[in-house]
N, C-alpha and C positions, 0 to 999 in steps of 0.2 A: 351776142344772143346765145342761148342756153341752148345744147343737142337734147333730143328727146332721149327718153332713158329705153336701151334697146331690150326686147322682148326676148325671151331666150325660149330653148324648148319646154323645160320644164314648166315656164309661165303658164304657157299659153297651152299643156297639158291638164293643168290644175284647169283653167278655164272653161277648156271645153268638158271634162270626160263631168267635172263635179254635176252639174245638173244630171245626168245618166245617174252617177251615183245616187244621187236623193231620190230618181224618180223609183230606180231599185230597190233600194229601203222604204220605201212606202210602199209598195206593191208585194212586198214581202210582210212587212208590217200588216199588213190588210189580209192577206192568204193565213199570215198566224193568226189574228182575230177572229177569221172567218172559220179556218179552222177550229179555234178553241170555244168560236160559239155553236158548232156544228157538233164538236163533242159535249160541249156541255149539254146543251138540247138533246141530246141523243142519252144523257146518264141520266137528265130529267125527265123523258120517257122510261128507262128502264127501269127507274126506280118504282113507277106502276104498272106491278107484279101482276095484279090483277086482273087488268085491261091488256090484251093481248094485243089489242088492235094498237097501241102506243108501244110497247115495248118491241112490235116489230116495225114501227117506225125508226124505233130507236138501232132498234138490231141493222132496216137499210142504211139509217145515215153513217154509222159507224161499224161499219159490216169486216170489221178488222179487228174489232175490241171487246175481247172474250167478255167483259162485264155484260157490254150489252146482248150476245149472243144465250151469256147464263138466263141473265134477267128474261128475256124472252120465250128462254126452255122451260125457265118456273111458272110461267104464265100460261104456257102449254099444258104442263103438267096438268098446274088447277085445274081447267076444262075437260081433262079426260083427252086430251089430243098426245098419249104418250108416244104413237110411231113419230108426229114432228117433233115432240119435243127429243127427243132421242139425237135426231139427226144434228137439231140445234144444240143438243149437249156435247155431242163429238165434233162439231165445229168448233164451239170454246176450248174442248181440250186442245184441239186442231193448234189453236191461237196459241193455247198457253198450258202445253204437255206437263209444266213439271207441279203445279197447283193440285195437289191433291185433294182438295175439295172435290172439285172440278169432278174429278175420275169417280169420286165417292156418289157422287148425285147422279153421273150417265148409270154406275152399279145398282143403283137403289131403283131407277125406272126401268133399267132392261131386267133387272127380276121383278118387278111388278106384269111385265108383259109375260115373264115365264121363259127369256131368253138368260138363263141361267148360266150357260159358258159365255156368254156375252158379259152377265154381272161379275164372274169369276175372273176374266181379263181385267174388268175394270179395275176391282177391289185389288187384287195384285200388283196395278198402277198406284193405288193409292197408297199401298202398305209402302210401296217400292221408295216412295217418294214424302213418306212420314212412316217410317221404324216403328218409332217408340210410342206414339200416340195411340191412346188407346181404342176409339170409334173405327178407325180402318180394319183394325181386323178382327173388332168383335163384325165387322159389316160383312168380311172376307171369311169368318168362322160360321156367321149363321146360314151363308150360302152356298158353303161344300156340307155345314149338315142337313141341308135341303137338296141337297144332290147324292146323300146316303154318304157320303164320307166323312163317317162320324169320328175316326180319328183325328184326321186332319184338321176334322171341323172345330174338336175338343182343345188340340195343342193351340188355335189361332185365339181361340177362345179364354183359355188360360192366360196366355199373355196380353189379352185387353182386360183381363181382370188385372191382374197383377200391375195393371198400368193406371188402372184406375177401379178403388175397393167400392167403389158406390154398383159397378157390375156381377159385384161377386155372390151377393142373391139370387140374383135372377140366372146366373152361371149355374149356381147348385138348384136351381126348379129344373133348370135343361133338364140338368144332369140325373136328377130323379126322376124324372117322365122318361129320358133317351132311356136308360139302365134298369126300366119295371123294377122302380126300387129296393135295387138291391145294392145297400149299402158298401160292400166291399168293393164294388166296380163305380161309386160314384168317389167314394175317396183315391180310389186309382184317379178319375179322371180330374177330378180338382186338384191333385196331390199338393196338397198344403205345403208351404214351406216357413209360414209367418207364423209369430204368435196370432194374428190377428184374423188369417185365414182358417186357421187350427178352431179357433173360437167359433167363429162365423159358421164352420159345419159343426162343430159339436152341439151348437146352439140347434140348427136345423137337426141334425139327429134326434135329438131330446123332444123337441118337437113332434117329431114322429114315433117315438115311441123307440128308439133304435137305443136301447138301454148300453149295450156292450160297444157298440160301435161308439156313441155320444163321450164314455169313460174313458177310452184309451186314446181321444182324442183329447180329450182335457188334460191327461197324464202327460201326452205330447206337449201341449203346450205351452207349458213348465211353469218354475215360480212366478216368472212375472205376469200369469193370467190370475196370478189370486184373485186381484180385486174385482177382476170380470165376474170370475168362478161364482165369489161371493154376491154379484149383483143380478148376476144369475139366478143363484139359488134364493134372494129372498123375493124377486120374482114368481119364483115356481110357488114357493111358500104359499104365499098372498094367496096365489089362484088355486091353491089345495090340489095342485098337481104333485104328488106326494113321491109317487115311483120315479117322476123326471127328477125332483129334488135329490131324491138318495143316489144317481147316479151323480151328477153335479159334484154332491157331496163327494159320493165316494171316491172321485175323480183326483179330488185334493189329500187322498190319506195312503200310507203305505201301509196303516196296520187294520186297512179292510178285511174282514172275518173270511178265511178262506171256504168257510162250508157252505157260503149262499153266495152267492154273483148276484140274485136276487137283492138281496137283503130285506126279503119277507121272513116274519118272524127271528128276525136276528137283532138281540141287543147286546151293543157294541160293548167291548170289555165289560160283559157283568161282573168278572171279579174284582174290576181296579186294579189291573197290573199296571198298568200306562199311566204317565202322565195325563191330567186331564188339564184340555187347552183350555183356560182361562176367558179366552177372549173369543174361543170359537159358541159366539151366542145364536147361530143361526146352526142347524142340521139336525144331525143323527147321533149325536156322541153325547155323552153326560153334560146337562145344565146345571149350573150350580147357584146358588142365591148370589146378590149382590148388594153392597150399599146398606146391610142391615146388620147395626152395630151386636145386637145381641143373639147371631146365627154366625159359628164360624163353619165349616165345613173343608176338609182333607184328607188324604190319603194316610193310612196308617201302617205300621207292619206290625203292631202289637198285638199278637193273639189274631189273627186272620180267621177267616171260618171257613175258606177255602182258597189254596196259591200261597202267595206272600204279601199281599196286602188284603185291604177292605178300607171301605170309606166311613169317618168318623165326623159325626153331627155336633158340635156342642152348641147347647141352649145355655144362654144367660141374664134374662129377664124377659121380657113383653115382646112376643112377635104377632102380626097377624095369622090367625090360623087360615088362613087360607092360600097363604105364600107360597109358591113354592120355591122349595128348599131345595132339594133336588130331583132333576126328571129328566126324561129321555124321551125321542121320538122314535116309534118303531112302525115299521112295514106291518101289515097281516092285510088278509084276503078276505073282501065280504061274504055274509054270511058263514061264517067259520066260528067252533069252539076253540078257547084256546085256554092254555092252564097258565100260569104264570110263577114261578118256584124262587125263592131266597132266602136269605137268611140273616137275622138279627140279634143283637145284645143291647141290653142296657146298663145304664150306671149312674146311681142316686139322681134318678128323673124323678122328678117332682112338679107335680101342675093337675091341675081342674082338666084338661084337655090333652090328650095322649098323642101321639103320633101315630099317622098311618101312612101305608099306602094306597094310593087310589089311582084307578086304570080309565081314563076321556077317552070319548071319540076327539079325534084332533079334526074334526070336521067344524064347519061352522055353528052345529048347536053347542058343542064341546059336550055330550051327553058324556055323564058318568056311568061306566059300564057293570064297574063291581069295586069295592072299595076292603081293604082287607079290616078286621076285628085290630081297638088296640092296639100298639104294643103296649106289654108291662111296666107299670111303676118299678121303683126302686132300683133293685140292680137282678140283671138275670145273665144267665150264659148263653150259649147260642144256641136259638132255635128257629126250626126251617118252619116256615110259612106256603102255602100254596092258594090261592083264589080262581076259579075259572070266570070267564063272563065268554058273550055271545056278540060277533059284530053283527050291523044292520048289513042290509044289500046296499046300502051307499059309505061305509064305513072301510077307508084303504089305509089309514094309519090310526094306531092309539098313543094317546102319552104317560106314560110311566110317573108318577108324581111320588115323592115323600113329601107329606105335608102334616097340618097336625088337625082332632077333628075339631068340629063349630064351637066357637065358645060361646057361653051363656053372656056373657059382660066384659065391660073393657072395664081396666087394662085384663088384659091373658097372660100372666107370666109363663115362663115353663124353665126350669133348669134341670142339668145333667146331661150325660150323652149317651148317643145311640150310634150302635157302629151297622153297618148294611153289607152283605157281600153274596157273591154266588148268584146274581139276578140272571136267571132262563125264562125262555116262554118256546111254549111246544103248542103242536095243531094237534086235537085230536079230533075222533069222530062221536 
């Protein structure tokens, strides 16, 4: 007969303790459930911001979990309850000190109540605990400048611009309201270091009228703001803001006329000593015709009529007379006489229709203000011209034109040339 097989300790350990073990895991199983449906419940309150009465349900069930303690203080907020919501926002940080959110939003309601060292602590948590981001210390900049500490306020401020350029507007309005606009203390406080910052107040300057301030910051901002410069200036154009344009302008040129800063009544190289840019078709400087086979137009040095060059027109068959050939835009001040002086030759011009020059308002009618007699047929040597006209009280720039006069019939031929040099315009009374 077969002995029974004997039980040893280990058996009869497995035997007994296993039932303990499973009822242990189940009971732990059940506390995790209970737990995780206690928190979910409690993040499914907090997520309605709105209803205070649930998100401080949520805030008791989970009275350890900064979510729901936020969610509850945004809820406070809404209602106008900012001393509890307060307390409930220093419990969240309580929870979870190193969230810089967190610290941003108790800043944001204790300066709403006016406890400003209280906002000041916070936003210095926040900065503490996000550097580089930029919302903590424009947060932490706008409320040392509401505590009069406008330097400190300016340098926190600088660096959430510089952190993010969508603030750097509304940095340079501060800065103009803090500083009773005066420009030299608002580029201290912006102190630009980008192309892009550079633009950003030059633009605001010009804007306001700050002619010399707007230019030396364009000058700053070096070549690679040309294409700004230039999108700039046909802006100004557009809107016949004429005095903002010739700073712009001037901004881009090293051979700006040193006797006006202005650049009222100043026409840029009237004798043609310079190069004239080609491509420069928007501002202040000589235009010249394009695209029209029988107008060439250049600088010459043959026989000048004042300096070492003048500029040479040649006609060789059919243009329209109303083209122009070449012209310039100039500053003057309304209501103002002014004279206008230069000087011209010809050589074997031949045509129904002579050339002249004629002085526009560059304002929206384009009124013609005075238009000069003529020039001669054939060939002549040089002789000075003068014409006055008179601007309206709305009249802040005119255009310079050489063109030729109306013809009776098409085609208009015209050949030979005509050389131009020595263009002034003077203010009188």
């Amino acid at each position: 007969m077969a002995s029974s097989p004997q039980i040893n300790d280990r058996t009869l350990a497995r035997r007994y303790y296993s039932p303990l073990i499973a009822v242990a895991i189940a009971v732990l199983c059940l506390w995790g459930m209970w737990s995780a449906g206690r928190g979910g419940i409690s993040r499914l309150f907090s997520t309605y911001q709105g209803w205070p009465a649930l998100t401080d349900k949520g805030a008791n069930m989970s009275p350890s979990d900064p979510e729901a303690r936020f969610a509850y203080a945004v809820a406070l907020s809404r209602i106008g309850e900012h001393h509890e919501a307060i307390r409930e926002f220093e419990r969240a940080v309580a929870l979870r000190p190193r969230h810089y959110l967190l610290w941003m939003e108790l800043g944001r309601i204790r300066s709403q109540v006016g406890d400003l060292q209280g906002a000041l602590a916070a936003f210095k948590e926040a900065v503490r605990y996000a550097p580089y981001y930029a919302q903590p210390r424009w947060q932490l900049g706008d409320v040392l400048y509401k505590m009069n500490r406008r330097d400190e306020a300016f340098a926190e401020l600088r660096r959430a611009a510089a952190s993010d350029p969508n603030l750097l507007p509304s940095f340079i309005d501060l800065a103009w309201a803090a500083y009773g606009e005066d420009a030299d203390a608002v580029r201290q406080a912006v102190q630009p270091q980008t192309t892009a910052t550079y633009l950003a107040l030059a633009r605001f300057f010009a804007d306001q009228g700050e002619i010399n301030g707007a230019s030396h910051l364009f000058r700053a901002a070096g070549d690679t703001a040309d294409w700004e410069r230039r999108q700039l200036l046909k802006e100004l154009l557009a809107a016949n803001r004429f005095l903002e344009s010739y700073t712009v302008w001037a901004s881009g040129r090293e051979d700006r006329d040193s006797g006006s800063q202005s650049g009222v009544a100043v026409i840029t190289d009237g004798s043609f000593e310079s190069e004239i840019d080609a491509e420069d078709d928007e501002g202040f400087g000589w235009q010249l015709v394009r695209d029209m086979p029988t107008v060439r137009v250049a600088r010459d040095n043959n026989e000048p009529g004042a300096g070492t060059h003048s500029l040479r027109v040649d006609w060789n068959g059919a243009s329209h007379p109303s083209t122009s050939v070449v012209s310039q835009l100039v500053l003057v001040e309304p209501k103002m006489r002014y004279r206008l002086n230069f000087k011209a030759r010809t050589q074997n011009v031949v045509t129904g229709e002579l050339p002249v020059v004629t002085v526009i308002d560059a304002g929206p009618d384009g009124r013609t203000l005075v238009q000069t007699e003529p020039l001669p047929s054939g060939t002549s040597g040089w002789q000075e011209y003068t014409v006055q006209f008179a601007t309206s009280g709305e009249t802040r720039a005119v255009r310079i034109i050489v063109q030729r006069q109306n013809c009776t019939g098409e085609p208009c031929p015209i050949f030979g040339r005509v050389w131009f040099d020595a263009f002034s315009l003077q203010k009188f009374s």
